[in-house]
Each structure stands twice: as structure tokens, then as C-alpha cells.
One Martini backbone bead per residue (centre of mass of N, CA, C, O) as a GRO file, in nm:
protein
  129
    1UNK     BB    1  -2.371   1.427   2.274
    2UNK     BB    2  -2.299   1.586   2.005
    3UNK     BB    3  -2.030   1.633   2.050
    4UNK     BB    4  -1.931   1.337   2.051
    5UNK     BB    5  -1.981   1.287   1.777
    6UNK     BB    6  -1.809   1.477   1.671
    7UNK     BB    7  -1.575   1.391   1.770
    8UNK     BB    8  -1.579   1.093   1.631
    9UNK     BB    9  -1.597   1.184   1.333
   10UNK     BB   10  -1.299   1.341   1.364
   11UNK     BB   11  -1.159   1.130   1.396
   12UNK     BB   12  -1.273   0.913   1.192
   13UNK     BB   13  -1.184   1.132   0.933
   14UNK     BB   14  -0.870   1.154   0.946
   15UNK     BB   15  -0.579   1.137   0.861
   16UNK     BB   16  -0.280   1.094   0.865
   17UNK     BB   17  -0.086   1.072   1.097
   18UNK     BB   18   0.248   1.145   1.136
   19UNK     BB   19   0.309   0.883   1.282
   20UNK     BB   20   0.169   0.689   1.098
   21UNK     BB   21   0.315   0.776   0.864
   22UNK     BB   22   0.646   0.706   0.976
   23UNK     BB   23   0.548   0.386   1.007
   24UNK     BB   24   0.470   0.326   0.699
   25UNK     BB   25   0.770   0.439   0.562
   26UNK     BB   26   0.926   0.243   0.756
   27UNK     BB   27   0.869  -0.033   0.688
   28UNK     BB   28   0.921   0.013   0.394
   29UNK     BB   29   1.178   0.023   0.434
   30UNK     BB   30   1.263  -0.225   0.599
   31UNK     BB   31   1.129  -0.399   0.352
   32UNK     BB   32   1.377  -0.369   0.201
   33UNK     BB   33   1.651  -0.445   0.352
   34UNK     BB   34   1.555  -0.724   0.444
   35UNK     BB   35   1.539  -0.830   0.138
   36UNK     BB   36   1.852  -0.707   0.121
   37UNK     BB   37   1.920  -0.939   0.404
   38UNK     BB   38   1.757  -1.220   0.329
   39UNK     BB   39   1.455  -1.159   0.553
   40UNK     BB   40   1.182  -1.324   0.456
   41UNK     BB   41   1.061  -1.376   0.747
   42UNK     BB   42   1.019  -1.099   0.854
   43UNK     BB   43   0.884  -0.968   0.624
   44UNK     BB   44   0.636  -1.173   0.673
   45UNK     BB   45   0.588  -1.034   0.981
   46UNK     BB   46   0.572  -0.751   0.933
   47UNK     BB   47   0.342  -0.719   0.735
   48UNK     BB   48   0.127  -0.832   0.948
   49UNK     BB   49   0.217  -0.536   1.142
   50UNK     BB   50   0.109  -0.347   0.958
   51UNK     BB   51  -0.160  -0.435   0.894
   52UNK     BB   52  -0.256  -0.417   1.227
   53UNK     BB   53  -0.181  -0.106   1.244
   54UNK     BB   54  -0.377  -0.013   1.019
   55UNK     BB   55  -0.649  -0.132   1.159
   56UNK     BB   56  -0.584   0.080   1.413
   57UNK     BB   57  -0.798   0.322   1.495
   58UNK     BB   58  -1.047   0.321   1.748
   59UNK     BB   59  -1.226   0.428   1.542
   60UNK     BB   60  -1.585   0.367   1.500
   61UNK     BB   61  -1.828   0.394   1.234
   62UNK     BB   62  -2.064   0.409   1.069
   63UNK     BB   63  -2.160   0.321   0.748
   64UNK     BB   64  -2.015   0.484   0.506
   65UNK     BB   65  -2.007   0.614   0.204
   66UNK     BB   66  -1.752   0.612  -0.016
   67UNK     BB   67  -1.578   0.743  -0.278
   68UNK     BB   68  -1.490   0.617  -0.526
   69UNK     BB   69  -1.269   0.798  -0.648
   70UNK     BB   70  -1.073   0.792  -0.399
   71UNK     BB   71  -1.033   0.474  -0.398
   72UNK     BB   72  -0.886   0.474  -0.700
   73UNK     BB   73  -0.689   0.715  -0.595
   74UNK     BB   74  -0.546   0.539  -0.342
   75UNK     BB   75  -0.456   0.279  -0.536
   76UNK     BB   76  -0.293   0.450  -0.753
   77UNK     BB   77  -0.057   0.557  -0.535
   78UNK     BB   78   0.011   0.249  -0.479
   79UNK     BB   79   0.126   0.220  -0.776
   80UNK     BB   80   0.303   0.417  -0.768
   81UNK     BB   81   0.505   0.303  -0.564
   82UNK     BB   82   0.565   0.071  -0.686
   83UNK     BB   83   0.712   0.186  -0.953
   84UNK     BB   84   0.885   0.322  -0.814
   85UNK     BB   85   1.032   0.095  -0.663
   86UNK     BB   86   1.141  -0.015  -0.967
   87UNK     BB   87   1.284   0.238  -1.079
   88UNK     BB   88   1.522   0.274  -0.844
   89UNK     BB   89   1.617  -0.016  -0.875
   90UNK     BB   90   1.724   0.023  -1.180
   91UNK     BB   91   1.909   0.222  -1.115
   92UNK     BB   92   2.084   0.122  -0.890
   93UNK     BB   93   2.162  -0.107  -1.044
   94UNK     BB   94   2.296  -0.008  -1.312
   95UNK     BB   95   2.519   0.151  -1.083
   96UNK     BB   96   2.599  -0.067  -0.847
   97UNK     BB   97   2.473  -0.065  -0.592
   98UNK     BB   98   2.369  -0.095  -0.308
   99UNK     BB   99   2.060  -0.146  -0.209
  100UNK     BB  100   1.782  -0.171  -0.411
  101UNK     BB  101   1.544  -0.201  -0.231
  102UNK     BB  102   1.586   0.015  -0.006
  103UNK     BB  103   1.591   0.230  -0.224
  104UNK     BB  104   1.306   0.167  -0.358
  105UNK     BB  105   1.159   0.238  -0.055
  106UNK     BB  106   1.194   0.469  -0.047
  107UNK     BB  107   1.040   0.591  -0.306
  108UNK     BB  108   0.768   0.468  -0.170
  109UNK     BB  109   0.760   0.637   0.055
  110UNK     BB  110   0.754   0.898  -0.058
  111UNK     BB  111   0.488   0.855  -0.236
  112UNK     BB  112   0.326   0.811  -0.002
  113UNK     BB  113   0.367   1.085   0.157
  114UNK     BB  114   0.270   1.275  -0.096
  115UNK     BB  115   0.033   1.138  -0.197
  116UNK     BB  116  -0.135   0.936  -0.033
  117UNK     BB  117  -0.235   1.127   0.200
  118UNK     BB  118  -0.408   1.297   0.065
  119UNK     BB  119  -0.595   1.136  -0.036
  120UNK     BB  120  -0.678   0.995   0.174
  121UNK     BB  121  -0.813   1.219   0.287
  122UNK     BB  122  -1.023   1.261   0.094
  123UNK     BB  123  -1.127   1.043   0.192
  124UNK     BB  124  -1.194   1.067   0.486
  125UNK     BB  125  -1.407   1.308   0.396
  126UNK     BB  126  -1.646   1.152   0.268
  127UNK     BB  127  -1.749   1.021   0.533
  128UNK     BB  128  -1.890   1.293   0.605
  129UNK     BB  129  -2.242   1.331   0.675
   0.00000   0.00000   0.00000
């Protein structure tokens, strides 16, 4: 019985698989391109599939509290997405290339997978009792 509770907190501690990074990343991407082939009806299709996704963890724990600074660690790291996202489109436009939110897309994608997923870590390493 021991040994199950740790696999389960183990399970439900862990960082985005890798799997899980590449599903986030690329949709971040999807939804530049969709934007920029001007379908707002998928995009706003995707984002629901995203989010569901997202809560699809599988593993349910106890409520821990986690710590207060990794949450707003994690939403800053999000919030730098956004900004990246916005820096690379006004690059794009300037420069005059095609797909400005695509371009911007894959900006928020690596800020995601490079800062986001470390913060996520250490925030679901908090949940450990």
C-alpha cells in the first residue's frame, strides 16, 4: 500500500512529459498559423482541446498547498510567452514576411518549453508532502 501512495504522488508530482511539452508547443503553434489562415472558429475550437488537455492529468492527489511563489513564477513565465509572442510578430511585420503570428507562435512556443516547463517543475515539486 506504501509503495502505491508513492507512485501515485510520484506520478502526480512529475514535470510535462515530454510528450505533453510538444502537444503544448505545437498547438501554441497551430493557433499562430490558424490566426494567420484567418480561422477563428478552429482556433477558438483548438483552444478548448488545449485546455482539456491540459486538465487531463490522470493522477488525482490530496490537496497540497503549493507555493504561493512557483504560481506566480509560472504565470510570469506565461506572460513572457505572451510578450515574446507580441516582440517576434512586430519583427516579422516590420521585415514584411508572411504567417506575423505563426512567426510569433514559435516564439512563445520555445519561451514555453525553455522557461515554462522548469517553473512548472519546481511548482508541482511543492505539491510534495
Amino acid at each position: 500500500m506504501a509503495e502505491r501512495r508513492r507512485q501515485s504522488i510520484e506520478a502526480g508530482t512529475t514535470a510535462w512529459p515530454p510528450r505533453a511539452l510538444w502537444s503544448i508547443c505545437l498547438g501554441v503553434v497551430a493557433l499562430g498559423l490558424l490566426v494567420d489562415a484567418d480561422m477563428v472558429w478552429l482556433w477558438a475550437l483548438l483552444v478548448v482541446l488545449c485546455l482539456g488537455t491540459a486538465w487531463n492529468r490522470g493522477v488525482q492527489l490530496r490537496p497540497t498547498r503549493s507555493s504561493r511563489h512557483w504560481k506566480v513564477a509560472l504565470a510570469a513565465t506565461f506572460v513572457l510567452a505572451l510578450v515574446a509572442d507580441i516582440a517576434v510578430q512586430f519583427v516579422v511585420r516590420a521585415l514584411e514576411w508572411p504567417l506575423p503570428n505563426t512567426f510569433g507562435a514559435l516564439g512563445a512556443a520555445v519561451t514555453i518549453a525553455l522557461l515554462s516547463r522548469p517553473v512548472q517543475a519546481r511548482l508541482v515539486a511543492s505539491l510534495r508532502p
